[in-house]
N, C-alpha and C positions, 0 to 999 in steps of 0.2 A: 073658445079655442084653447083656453090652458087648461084644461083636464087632462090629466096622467094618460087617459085612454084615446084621447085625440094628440096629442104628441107622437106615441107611441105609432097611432094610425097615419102620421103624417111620416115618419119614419119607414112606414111599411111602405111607402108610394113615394119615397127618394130612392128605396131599392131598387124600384119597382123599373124610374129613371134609369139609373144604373144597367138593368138588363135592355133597357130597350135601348141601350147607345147612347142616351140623351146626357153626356155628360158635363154637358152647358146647363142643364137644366136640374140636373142633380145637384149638382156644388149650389147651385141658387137656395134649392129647396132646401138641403142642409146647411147652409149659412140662417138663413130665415127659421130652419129649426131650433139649430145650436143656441140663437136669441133668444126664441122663447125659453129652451131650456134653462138656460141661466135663467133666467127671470124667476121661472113657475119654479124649478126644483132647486137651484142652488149650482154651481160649479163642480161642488164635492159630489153631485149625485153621478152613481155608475152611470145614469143612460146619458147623462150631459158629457161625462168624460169620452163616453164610446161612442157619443156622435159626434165630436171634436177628434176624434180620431180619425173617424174616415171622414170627414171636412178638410183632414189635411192631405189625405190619401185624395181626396178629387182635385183638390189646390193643384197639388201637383200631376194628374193626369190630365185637367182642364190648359195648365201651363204649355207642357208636353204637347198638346192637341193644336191649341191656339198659338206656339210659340210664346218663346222666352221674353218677347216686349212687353206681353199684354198687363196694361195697367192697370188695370179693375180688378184684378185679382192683390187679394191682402193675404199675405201668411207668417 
């Protein structure tokens, strides 16, 4: 599962969450992405940076969604 090309495909299918409404499950899948990213590429790599972006773009619509208590959310 740390291959550049399985990364990438796991990023195509947090989109994917994204369109289908699934925004509990999108922030998941990109938090669990973001991790491996750091791992496999580094912090400095563009695709870790620009999935740390919108990780923080779902933080806060998952926030929004769930209300402003929810404690499981880190940002």
């Amino acid at each position: 599962m740390d291959h550049p090309l399985v990364l990438d495909t796991r990023l195509a299918l947090a989109g994917v969450r994204v369109e289908a409404g699934d925004v509990v499950g999108a922030t998941e899948a990109y938090e669990h992405l973001w991790a491996d990213m750091m791992r496999v590429l580094g912090e400095d790599h563009r695709g870790t940076r620009w999935t740390r972006q919108k990780l923080g773009r779902w933080w806060e619509r998952r926030r929004n969604r769930c209300g402003a208590g929810t404690a499981d959310i880190q940002g």
